[in-house]
N, C-alpha and C positions, 0 to 999 in steps of 0.2 A: 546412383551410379558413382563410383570413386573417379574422379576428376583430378588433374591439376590445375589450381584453382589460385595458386598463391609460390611468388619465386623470393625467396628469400637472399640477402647479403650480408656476410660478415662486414662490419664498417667501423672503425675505430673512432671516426666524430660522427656519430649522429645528426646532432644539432647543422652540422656543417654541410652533409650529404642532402640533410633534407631539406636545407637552401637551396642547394644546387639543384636537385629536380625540380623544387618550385619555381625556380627562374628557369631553367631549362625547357623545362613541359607543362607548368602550372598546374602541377599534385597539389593536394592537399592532404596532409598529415594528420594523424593521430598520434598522443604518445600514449604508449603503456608501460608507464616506468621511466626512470632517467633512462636506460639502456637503450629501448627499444619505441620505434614508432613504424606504424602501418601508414600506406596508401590504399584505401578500398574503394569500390563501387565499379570497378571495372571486370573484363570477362577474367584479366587473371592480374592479382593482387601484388603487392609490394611490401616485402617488409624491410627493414634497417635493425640489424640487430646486432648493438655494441657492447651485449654479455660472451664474454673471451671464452668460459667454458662453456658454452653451445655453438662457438666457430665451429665451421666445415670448411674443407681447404677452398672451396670450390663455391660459386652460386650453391642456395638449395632451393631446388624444385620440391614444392611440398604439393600432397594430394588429400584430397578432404574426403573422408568416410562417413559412415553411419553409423560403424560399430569399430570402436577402433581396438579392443581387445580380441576381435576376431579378425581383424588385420592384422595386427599383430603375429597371430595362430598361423597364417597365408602366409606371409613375408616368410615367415621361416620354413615353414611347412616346402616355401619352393625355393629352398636355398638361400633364401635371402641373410644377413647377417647383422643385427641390432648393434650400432655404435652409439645410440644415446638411450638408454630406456624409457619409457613412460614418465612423463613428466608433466607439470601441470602449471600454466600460465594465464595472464589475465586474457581470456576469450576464450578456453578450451582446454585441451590436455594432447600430446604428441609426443610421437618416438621419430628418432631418425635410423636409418638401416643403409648396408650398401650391397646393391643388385649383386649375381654373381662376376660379373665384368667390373666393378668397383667402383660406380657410379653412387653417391650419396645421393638420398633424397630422406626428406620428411613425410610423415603421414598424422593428419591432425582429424581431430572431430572436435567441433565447434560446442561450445556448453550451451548452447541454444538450442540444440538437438536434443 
């Protein structure tokens, strides 16, 4: 079942944010890449991601599929509208889209799958 599972943030210092919830709430970090580092093991995930062309203006709510080419095919199929297309990073591959009301969100499928 397609879940939200992971909320993502545009973040301009990484390194500096992911001090800040460490002391804040004692996350612990992963990086993948200079740009980017995750919070996992919880019911919904954290990312920091300091790659400028993947910003959204906004948090992004991402949802994790099974088939993400046939999400894809959905998202539009019910109006939805692709602002990042298919793209492939260390853990998976993901597109981001925005609802008919203009809300951005991601949808990923984990390369574990």
């Amino acid at each position: 079942m397609a879940r939200i599972n992971y909320v993502e943030l545009p973040v301009r210092d990484v390194p500096g944010l992911k001090q800040f919830y460490t002391q804040a709430f004692g996350w612990s970090f992963t990086d993948f890449g200079p740009d980017y580092a995750g919070m996992t093991g919880g019911d919904v995930d954290l990312g920091l991601n300091g790659d400028t062309d993947q910003w959204t203006a906004q948090l992004l709510p991402v949802i994790e599929v099974e088939d993400l080419e046939a999400a894809l095919d959905q998202v539009l199929a019910a109006g939805g509208t692709v602002t990042l297309p298919i793209f492939s990073f260390p853990g998976g591959r993901r597109f981001h889209f925005k609802d008919p009301h203009g809300h951005e969100l991601g949808v990923w499928k984990s390369e574990a799958q």
